[in-house]
C-alpha positions as CSV (number, residue, x, y, z in Angstrom):
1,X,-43.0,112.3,-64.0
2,X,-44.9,109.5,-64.8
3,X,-46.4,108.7,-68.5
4,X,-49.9,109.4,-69.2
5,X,-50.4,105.9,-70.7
6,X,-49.5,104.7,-67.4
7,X,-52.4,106.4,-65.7
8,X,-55.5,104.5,-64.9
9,X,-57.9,107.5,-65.4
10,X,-56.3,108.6,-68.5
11,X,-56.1,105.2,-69.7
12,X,-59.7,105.5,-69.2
13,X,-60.6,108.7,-70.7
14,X,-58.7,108.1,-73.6
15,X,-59.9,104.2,-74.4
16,X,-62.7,105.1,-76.6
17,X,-60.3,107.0,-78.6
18,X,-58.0,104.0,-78.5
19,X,-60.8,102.0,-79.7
20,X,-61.9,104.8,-82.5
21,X,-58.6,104.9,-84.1
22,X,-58.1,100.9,-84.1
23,X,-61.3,100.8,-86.2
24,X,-60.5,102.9,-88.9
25,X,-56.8,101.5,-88.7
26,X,-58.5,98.0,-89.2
27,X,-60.4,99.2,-92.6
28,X,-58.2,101.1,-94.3
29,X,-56.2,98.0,-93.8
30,X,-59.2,95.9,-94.8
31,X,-59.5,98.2,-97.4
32,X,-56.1,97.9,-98.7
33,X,-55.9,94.1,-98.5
34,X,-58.6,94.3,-100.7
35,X,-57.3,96.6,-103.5
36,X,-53.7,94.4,-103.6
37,X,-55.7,91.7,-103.7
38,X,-57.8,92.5,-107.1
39,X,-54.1,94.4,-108.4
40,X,-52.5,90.8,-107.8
41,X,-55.8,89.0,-109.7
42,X,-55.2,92.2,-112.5
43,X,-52.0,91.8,-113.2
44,X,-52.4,87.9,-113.2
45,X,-54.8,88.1,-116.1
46,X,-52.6,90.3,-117.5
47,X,-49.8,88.2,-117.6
48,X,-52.0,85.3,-118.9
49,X,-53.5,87.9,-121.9
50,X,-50.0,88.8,-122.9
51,X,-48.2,85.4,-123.4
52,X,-51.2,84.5,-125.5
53,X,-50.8,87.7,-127.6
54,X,-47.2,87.1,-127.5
55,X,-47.4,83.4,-129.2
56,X,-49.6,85.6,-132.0
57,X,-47.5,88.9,-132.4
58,X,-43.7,88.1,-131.2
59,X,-40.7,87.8,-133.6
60,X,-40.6,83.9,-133.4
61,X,-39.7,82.9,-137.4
62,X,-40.0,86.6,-138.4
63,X,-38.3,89.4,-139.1
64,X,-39.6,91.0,-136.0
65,X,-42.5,91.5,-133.7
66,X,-45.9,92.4,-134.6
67,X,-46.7,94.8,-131.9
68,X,-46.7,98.2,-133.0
69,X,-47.0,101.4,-130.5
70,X,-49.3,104.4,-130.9
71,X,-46.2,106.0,-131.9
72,X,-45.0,104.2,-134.5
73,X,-48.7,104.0,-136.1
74,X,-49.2,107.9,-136.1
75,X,-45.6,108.5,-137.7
76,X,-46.8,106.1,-140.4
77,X,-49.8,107.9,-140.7
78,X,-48.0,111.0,-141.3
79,X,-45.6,109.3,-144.1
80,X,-48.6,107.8,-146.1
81,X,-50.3,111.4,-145.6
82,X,-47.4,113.2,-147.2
83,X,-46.9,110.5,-150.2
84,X,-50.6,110.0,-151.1
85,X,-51.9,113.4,-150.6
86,X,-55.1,111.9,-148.4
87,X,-55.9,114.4,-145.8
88,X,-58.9,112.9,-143.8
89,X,-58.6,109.4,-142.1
90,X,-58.5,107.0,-144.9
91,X,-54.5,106.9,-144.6
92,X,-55.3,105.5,-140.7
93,X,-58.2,103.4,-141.5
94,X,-56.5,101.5,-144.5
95,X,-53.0,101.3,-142.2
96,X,-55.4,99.1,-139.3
97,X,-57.2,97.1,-142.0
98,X,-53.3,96.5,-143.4
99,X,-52.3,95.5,-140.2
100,X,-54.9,93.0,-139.5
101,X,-54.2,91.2,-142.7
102,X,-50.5,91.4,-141.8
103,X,-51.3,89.1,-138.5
104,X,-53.9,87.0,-140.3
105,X,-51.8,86.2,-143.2
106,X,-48.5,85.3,-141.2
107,X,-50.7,82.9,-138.7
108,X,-52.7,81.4,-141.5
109,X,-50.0,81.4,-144.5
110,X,-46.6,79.6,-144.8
111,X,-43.6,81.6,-143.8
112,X,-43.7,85.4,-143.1
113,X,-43.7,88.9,-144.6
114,X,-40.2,90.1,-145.1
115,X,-39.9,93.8,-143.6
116,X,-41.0,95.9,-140.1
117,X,-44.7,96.8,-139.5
118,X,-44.3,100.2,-140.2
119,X,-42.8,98.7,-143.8
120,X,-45.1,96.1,-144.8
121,X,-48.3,98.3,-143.5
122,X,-47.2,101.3,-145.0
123,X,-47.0,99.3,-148.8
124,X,-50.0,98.1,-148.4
125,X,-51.2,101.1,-147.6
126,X,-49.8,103.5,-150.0
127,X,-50.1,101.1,-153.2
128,X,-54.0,101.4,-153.0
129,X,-54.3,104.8,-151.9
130,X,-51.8,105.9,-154.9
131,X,-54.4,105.0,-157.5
132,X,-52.7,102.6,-159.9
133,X,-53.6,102.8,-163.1
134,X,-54.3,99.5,-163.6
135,X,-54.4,96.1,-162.1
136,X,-51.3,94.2,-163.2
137,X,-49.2,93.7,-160.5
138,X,-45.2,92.5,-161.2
139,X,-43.8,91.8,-158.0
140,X,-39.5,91.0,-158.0
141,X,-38.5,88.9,-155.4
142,X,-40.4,87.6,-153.2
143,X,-40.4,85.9,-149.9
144,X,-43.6,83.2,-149.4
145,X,-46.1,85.0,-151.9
146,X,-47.8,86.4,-148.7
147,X,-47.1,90.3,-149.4
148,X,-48.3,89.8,-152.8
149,X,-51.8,88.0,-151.4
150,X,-52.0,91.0,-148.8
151,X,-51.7,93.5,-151.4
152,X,-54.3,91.5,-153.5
153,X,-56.7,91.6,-150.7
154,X,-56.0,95.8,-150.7
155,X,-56.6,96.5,-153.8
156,X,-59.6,94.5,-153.7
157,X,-61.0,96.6,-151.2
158,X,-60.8,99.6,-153.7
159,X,-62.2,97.6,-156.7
160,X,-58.5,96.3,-158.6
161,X,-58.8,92.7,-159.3
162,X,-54.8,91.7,-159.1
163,X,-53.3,90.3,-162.0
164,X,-49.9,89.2,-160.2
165,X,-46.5,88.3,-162.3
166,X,-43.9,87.0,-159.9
167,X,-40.2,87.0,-160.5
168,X,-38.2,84.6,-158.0
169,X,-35.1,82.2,-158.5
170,X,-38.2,80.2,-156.8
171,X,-35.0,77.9,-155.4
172,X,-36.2,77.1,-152.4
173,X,-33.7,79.6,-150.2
174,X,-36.1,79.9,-149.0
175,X,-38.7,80.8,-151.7
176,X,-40.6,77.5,-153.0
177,X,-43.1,77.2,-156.2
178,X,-45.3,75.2,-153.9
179,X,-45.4,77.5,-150.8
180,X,-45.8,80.7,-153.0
181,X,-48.6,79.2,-154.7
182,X,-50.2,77.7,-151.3
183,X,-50.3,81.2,-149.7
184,X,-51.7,83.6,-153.0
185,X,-54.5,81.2,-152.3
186,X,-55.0,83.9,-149.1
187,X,-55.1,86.1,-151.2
188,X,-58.5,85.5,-152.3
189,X,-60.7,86.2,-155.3
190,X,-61.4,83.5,-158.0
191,X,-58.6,81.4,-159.0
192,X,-55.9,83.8,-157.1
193,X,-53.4,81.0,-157.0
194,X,-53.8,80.2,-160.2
195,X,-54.1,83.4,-161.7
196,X,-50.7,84.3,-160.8
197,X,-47.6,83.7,-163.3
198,X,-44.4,82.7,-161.6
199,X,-41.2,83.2,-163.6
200,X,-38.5,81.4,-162.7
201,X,-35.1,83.0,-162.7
202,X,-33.4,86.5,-161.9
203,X,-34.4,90.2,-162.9
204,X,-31.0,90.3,-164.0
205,X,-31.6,87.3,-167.3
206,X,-32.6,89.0,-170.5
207,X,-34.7,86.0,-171.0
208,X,-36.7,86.7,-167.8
209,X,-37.2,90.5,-168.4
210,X,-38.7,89.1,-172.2
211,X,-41.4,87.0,-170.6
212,X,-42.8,90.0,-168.5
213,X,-42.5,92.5,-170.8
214,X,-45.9,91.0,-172.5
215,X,-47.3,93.9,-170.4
216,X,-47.3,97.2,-168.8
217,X,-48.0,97.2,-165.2
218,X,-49.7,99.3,-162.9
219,X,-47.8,98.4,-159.9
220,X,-44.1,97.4,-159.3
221,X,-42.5,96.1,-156.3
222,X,-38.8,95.6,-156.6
223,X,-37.8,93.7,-153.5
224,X,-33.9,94.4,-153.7
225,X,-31.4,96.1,-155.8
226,X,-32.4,95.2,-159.8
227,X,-31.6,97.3,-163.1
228,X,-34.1,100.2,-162.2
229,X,-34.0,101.6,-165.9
230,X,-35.4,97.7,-167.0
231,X,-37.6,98.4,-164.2
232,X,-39.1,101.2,-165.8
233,X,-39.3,100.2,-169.3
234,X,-42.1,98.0,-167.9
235,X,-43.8,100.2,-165.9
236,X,-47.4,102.0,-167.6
237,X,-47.9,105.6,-167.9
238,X,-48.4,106.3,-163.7
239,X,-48.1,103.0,-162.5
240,X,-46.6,103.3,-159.2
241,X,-43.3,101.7,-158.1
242,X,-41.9,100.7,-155.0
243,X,-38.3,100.5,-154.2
244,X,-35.4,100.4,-151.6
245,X,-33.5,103.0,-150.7
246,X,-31.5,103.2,-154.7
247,X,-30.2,105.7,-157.6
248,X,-33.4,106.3,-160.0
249,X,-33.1,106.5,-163.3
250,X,-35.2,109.5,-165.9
251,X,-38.7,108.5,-166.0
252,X,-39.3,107.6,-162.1
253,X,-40.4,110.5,-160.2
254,X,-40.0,110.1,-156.3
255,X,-42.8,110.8,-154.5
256,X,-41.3,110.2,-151.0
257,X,-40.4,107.3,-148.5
258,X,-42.9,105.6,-145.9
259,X,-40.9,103.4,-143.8
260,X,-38.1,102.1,-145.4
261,X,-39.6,102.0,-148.5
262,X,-39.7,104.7,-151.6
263,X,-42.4,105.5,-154.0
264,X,-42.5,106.5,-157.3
265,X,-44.7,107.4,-160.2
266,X,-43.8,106.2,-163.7
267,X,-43.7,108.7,-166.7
């Protein structure tokens, strides 16, 4: 039996159909070219967009990358909740101001901030937010001076001018006098940089611990693993301290851990 397609009066009867279904063939494929077309232009300029916010945000000369997820931010909002007791959106607010001097300070300062996002966000979140109860600041160990002119800025923000006392070897591996003192300049205020006392030497030299001890201070950082009872003895009545992951002596009462850090209130 011969095919349909091969008669002449069906070929007839059937060409505007033919014709019909070419046309909409040809724009749906019109139509498709079109869509690929602005994908390809989309995903171009997002290519461009992300190697610029890569030079900003990647782990080049850092501990690690500066691009948190929505994840990671709302599991830090969670931590700073249960530590600080806030229960609206201050917690989240403070953690994206945190963040954005965390960015500004590493592309403006020398050298980085030692520690994750969720780390370094979360301290200079929780510090503020904890109410110390007052503004001296003793800060052991420190990298560049950058954390200490972040959490300057912070306080600021809830009306606690920073008097910072910093206790480095200040050797040059790879803290310098000159580079610490070049970035609290970030930190702002009058006379930051200056304002700031560096001591020289290790927690661990009697001598060291006698030049600090001309005060009680508000807020403690202990970068590392130091004598956590000497610690204390320098610590006012609530001042809040910040530590790794340690024994604590009588006097320190945990309040929890954001990140990798733990926070306690002085007796």
């Amino acid at each position: 039996m011969p095919s349909l397609l091969s008669n002449r009066l069906a070929k007839r009867v059937l060409r505007p159909a033919f014709a019909l279904v070419e046309q909409r063939m040809e724009r749906a494929t019109t139509a498709l070219q079109s869509d690929l077309d602005a994908l390809h232009h989309a995903v171009a300029d997002l290519r461009r967009q992300s190697y610029g916010l890569g030079l900003l945000l990647d782990q080049a000369g850092r501990d690690g990358h500066r691009m948190p997820t929505a994840t990671q931010v709302d599991t830090l909002v969670r931590e700073v909740r249960a530590v600080t007791g806030d229960g609206g959106e201050r917690a989240r607010h403070d953690i994206t101001v945190a963040y954005r001097h965390l960015v500004a300070l590493e592309a403006l300062g020398a050298g980085d901030l030692a520690g994750t996002v969720s780390d370094v966000c979360g301290r200079l979140t929780t510090v503020p937010l904890l109410a110390p109860p007052n503004g001296d600041v003793l800060e052991i160990g420190t990298r560049h001076g950058l954390f200490a002119a972040a959490l300057q800025r912070m306080l600021r923000r809830d009306g606690i001018e920073a008097r910072l006392t910093i206790v480095d070897p200040l050797d040059g591996s790879p803290t310098r006098e000159d580079v610490v003192r070049g970035n609290l300049v970030l930190g702002g205020g009058s006379g930051a940089a200056e304002a700031a006392r560096l001591v020289r030497g290790g927690f661990g030299d009697t001598a060291v611990r006698e030049r600090v001890a001309d005060r009680r201070y508000g807020v403690i950082v202990v970068n590392g693993e130091h004598d956590l009872a000497a610690v204390r003895e320098l610590a006012a009545p609530d001042a809040v301290v910040v530590l790794g992951d340690q024994p604590r002596p009588a006097g320190l009462t945990g309040l929890g851990r954001v990140a990798e850090s733990v926070y306690c209130r002085a007796a």
